[in-house]
C-alpha positions in Angstrom: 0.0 0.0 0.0 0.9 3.7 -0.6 3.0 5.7 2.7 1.0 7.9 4.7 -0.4 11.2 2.8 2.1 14.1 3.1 1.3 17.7 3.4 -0.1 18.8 -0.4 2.5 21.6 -0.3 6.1 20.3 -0.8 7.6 23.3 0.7 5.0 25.8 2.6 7.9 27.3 4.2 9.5 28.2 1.3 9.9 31.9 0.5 12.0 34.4 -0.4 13.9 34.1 2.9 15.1 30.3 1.6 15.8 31.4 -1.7 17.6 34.3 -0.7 19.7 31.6 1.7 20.3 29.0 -0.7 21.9 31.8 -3.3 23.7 33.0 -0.6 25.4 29.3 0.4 25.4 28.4 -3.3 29.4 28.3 -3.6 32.2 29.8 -1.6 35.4 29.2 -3.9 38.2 28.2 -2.8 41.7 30.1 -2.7 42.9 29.9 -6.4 40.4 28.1 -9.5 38.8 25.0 -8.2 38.2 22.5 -11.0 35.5 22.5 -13.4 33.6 19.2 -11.9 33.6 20.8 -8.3 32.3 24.2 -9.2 29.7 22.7 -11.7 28.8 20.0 -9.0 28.5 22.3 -6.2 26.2 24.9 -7.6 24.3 22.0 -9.3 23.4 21.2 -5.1 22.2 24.1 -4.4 20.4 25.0 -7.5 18.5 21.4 -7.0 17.3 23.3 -4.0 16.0 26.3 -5.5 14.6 24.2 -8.6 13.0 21.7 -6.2 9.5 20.9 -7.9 6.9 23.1 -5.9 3.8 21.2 -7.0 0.8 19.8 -5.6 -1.6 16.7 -6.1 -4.1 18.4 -7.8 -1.6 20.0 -10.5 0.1 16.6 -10.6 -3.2 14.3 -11.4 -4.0 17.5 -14.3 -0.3 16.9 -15.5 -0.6 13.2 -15.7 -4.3 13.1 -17.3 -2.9 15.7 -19.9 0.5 13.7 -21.2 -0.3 9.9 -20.4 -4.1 10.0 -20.1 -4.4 8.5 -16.9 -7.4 9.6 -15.1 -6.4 9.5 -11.6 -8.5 8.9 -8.3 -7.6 12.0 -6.3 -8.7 10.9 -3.2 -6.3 7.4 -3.6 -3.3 9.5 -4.9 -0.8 10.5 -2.4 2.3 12.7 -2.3 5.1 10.8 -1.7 8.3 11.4 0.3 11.4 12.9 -2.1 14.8 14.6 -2.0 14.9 16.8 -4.8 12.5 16.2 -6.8 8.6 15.8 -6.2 6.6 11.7 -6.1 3.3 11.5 -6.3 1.7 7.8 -5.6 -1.0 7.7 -8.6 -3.7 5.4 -8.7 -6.3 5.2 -11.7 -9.8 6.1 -11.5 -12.8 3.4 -11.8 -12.1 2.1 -15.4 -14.8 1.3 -17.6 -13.9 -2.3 -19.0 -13.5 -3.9 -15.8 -10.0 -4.0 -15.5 -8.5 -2.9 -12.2 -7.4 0.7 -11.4 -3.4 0.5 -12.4 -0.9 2.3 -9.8 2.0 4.6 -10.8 4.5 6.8 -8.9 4.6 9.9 -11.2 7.6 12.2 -11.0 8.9 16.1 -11.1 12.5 16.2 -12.0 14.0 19.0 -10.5 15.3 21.7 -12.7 18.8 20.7 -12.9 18.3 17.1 -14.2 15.5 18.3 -16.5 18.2 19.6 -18.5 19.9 16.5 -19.2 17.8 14.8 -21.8 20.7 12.2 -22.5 20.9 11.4 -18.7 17.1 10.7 -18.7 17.0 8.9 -21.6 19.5 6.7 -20.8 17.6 6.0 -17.4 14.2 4.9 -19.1 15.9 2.6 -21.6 18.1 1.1 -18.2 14.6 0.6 -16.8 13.3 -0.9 -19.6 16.3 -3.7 -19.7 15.8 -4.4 -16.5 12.1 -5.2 -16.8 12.4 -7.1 -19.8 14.9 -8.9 -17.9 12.7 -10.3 -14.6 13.4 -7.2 -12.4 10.3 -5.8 -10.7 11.2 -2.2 -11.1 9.7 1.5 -12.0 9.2 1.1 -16.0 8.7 4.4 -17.8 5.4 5.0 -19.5 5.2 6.6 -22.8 3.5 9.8 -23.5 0.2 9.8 -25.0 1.3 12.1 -27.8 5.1 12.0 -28.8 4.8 16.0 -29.7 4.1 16.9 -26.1 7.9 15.0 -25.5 11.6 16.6 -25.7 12.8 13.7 -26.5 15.0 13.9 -29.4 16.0 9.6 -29.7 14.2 7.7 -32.5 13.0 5.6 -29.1 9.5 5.5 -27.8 9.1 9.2 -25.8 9.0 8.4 -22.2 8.7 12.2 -20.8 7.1 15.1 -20.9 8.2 19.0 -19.9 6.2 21.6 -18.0 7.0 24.6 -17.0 7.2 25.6 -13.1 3.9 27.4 -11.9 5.8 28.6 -8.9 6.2 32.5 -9.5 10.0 32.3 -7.3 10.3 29.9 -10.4 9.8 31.7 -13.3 11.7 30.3 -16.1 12.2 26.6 -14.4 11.1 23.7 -16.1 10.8 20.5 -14.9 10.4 16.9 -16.9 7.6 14.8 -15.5 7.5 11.2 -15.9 5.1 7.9 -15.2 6.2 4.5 -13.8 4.7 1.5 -13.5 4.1 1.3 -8.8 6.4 -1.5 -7.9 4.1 -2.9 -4.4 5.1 -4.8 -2.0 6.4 -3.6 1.8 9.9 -1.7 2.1 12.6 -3.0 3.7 12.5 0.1 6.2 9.2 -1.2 7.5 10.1 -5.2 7.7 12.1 -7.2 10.6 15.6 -6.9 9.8 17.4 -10.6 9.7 20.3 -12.0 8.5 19.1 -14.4 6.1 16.4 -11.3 5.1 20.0 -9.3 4.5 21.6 -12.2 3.0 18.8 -11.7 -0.1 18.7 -8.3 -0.4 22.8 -8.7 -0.9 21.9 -12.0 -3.5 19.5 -9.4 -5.2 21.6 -6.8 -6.0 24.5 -9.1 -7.1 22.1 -10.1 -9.8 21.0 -6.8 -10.7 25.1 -5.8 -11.0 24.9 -8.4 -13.9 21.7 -7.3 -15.8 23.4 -3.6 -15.3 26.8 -4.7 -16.6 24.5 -6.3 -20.2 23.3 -3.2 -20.6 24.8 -1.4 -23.9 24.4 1.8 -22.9 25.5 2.3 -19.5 28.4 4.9 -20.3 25.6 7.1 -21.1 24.8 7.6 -17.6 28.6 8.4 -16.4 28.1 12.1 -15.1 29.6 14.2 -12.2 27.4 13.7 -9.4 27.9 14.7 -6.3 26.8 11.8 -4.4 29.2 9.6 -6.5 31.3 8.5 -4.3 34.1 8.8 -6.7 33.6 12.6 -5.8 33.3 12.2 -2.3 36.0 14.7 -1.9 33.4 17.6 -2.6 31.5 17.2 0.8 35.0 18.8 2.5 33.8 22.1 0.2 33.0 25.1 2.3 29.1 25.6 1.4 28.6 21.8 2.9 31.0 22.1 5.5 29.3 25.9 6.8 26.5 23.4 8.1 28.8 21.6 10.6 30.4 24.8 12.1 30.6 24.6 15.8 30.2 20.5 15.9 33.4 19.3 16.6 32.4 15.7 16.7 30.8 15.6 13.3 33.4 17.7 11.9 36.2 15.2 13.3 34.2 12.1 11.7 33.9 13.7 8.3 37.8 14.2 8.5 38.4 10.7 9.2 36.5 9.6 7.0 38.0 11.8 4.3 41.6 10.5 5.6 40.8 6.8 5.0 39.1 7.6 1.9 42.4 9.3 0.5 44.9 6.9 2.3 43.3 3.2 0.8 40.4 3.9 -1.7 42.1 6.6 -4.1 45.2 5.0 -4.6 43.5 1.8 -5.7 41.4 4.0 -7.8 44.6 6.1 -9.2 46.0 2.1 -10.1 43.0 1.2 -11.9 42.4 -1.4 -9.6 38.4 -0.7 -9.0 36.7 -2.1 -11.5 34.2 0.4 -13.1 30.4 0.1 -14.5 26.8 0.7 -14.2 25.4 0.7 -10.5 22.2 1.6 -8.9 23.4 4.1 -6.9 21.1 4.1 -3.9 20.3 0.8 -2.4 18.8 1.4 0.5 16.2 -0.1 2.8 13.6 2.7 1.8 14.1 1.6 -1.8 14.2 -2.4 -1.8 10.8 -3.8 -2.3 10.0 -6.9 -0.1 6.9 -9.5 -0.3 4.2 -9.0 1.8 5.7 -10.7 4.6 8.9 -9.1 4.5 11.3 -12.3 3.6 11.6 -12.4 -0.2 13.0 -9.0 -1.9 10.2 -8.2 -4.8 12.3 -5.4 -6.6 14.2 -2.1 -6.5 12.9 1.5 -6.6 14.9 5.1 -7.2 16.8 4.4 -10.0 17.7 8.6 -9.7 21.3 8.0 -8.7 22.5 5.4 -11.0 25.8 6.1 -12.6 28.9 4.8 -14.6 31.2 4.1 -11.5 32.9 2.1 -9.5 31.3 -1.4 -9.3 32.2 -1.7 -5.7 30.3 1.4 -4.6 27.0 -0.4 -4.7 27.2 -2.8 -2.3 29.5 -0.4 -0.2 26.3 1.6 -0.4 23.7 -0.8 0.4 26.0 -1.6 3.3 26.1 2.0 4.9 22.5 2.3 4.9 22.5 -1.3 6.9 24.4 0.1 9.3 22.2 3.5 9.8 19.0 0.9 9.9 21.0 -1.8 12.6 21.6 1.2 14.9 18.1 3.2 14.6 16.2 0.2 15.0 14.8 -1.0 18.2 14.7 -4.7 19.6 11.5 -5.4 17.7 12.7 -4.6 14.5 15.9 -7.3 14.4 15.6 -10.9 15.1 18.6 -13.4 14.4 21.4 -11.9 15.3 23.8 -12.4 18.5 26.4 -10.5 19.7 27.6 -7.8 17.1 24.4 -6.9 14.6 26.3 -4.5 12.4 28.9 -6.6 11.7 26.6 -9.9 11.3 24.3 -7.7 8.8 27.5 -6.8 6.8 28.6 -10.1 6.6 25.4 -11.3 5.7 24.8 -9.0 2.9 28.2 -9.0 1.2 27.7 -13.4 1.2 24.5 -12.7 -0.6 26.2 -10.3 -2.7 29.0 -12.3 -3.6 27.2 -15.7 -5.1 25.8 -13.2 -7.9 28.6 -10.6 -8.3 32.6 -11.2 -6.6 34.5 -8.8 -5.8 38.4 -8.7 -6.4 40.8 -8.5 -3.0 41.5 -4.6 -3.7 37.5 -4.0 -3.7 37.2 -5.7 -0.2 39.3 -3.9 0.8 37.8 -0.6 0.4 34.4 -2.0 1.1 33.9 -0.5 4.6 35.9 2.7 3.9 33.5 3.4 0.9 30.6 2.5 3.3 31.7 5.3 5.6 32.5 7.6 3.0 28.6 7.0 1.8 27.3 7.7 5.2 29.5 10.8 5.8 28.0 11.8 2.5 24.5 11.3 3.3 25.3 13.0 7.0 27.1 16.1 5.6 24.7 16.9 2.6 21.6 16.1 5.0 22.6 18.5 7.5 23.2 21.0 4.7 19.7 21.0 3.1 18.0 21.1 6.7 19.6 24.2 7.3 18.3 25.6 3.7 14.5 24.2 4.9 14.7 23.1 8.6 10.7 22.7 8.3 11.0 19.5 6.1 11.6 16.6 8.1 12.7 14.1 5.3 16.2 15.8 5.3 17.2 14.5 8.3 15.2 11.2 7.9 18.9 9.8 7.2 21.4 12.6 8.3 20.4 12.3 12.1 20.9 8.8 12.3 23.8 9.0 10.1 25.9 10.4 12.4 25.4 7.3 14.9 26.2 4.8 12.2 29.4 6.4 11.0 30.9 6.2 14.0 29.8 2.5 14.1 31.7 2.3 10.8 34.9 3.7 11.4 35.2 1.7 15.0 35.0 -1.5 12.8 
């Protein structure tokens, strides 16, 4: 079933005092020309901020109706929980030859990916591969009329653009795309276990593979700031303004930046990580479980999926473990003895590894890219609440976050 109905307005707080903040963090340059990638990547954070969707469920069922022709049941839809960009939960009105209402997660691209038609374009035809090949993820619908599309490919169009009705957005355009719902329970909201870990790790292992058959995945390398081949960028002053006066953050940020230069980027300089297609984001808000929580049923948020190093998937996965292992209470774990975070490691990485191996340099790095991921998530979540402290999905990972790394970096 559909999470609980947010507020209709993404950002009510929102105003010309946040605007007039987020310009005014957007990038502090360093002493002498910082390189292309970091400038571009840092004022591509804020901007996401400014060019957030600001869009309700009413103007979202209109949108949808208008480009797929999907009537939707407005009092079923629901606005769903997002970073940068706006979800709405979409389910179809009463249909008139008997077949069941279908359900769909339709989403607002903020105004810095709508520009990348390439990026997005490469996305839809990864989803398409991986639902023609068994995976229970989001497939892209296509538009109902290939004029109202900007895609420019000789493939089916899969998106539509629409320009912000936001007047602090005047000139901002967002794409808006349908997906097929993928149901089923979140891992977030099932009892963690080892053997429950020990799938989730077997399941992305096998999507690694369907990614690595993929033709096109090179399409999708980009400079993104969550890559963790960038992770450097979170030590930049606009992110690092939002720890000022919190020596104990500040200190686990620097250790994990120390470990990240000392073992992972020599590796990486030695072309010893092996590089290709990853999901990007495999977390326990976006795997998919059965109804009873024990089998995985698929993968959601395909946003973050990039041309990088293989290893940073499950290094990933495994950082948002950790944040779930030490938020969760006694009722949410069963199975596990002495040490849960490092029994849930272990049991994800052998699930991982009878799909997908990894070579003695990657598990090396494995943990050290794990904290790198959760200092990420930690330092960029702290940022964005102090952009909007009113919106309390930017901390839904950050204040944990901070608990887990040091977990991590005790290991």
């Amino acid at each position: 079933s559909p999470p609980p109905l947010l507020p209709s307005s993404p950002h009510p707080s929102q105003g010309a005092s946040l605007a007039a903040r987020a310009r005014a963090t957007a990038f502090f340059p360093l002493p002498g020309k910082p390189p292309r990638a970091s400038r571009v990547m840092s004022e591509d954070e804020a901007r996401r901020k400014l060019q957030k969707p600001r869009v309700g469920l009413g103007q979202a069922t209109k949108v949808v109706r208008e480009l797929y022709g999907v009537a939707a049941d407005v009092g079923a839809s629901k606005r769903l929980e997002s970073y940068d960009d706006a979800n709405f939960y979409i389910r179809e009105a009463k249909r008139d030859d008997g077949h069941p209402p279908r359900e769909f997660v339709c989403k607002y691209m903020n105004g810095v990916e709508t520009g990348k038609k390439g990026l997005l374009e490469a996305q839809n035809a990864m989803l398409v591969h991986l639902a023609k090949a068994g995976f229970k993820v989001p497939t892209p619908q296509p538009l109902k009329s290939s004029s109202l599309s900007s895609s420019s490919s000789s493939s089916p169009p899969f998106y539509g653009i629409v320009d912000a009705t936001d007047k602090e957005q005047q000139g901002v355009r967002h794409a808006v795309r349908l997906f097929t719902w993928v149901s089923g329970r979140l891992l977030c909201d099932a009892i963690l276990t080892p053997e429950v870990l020990e799938r989730c790790g077997e399941y992305l292992g096998r999507l690694n593979c369907s990614l690595d058959s993929f033709d096109q995945g090179a399409k999708l390398k980009r400079e993104h700031l969550w890559d963790l081949q960038y992770f450097e960028l979170v030590e930049k002053p606009q992110f690092a303004k939002a720890l000022e006066g919190d020596e104990p953050k500040q200190l686990l940020l620097a250790e994990s930046m120390k470990r990240y230069r000392g073992n992972v980027l020599p590796l990486a300089k030695a072309g010893k990580l092996r590089t290709g297609l990853i999901h990007g984001d495999f977390n326990d808000a976006n795997i998919v479980m059965d109804v009873d929580g024990e089998k995985v049923g698929g993968a959601i948020d395909f946003g973050d999926s990039n041309f990088s190093w293989k290893v940073n998937d499950p290094a990933i996965a495994l950082g948002y473990i950790i944040i779930a292992i030490t938020k969760a209470d006694s009722k949410k774990m069963k199975g596990f003895n002495l040490n849960p975070p490092a029994e849930a490691m272990e049991s994800f990485v052998k699930g991982f590894t009878k799909c997908y191996e990894l070579n003695a340099d990657e598990k090396k790095v494995l943990l050290d890219l794990a904290a790198c991921r959760v200092a990420t998530s930690a330092t960029i979540g702290w940022y964005s609440a102090s952009l909007d402290p009113s919106d309390p999905y930017l901390k839904f990972h950050a204040e944990p976050a901070w608990k887990a790394l040091k977990v991590l970096l005790s290991m």
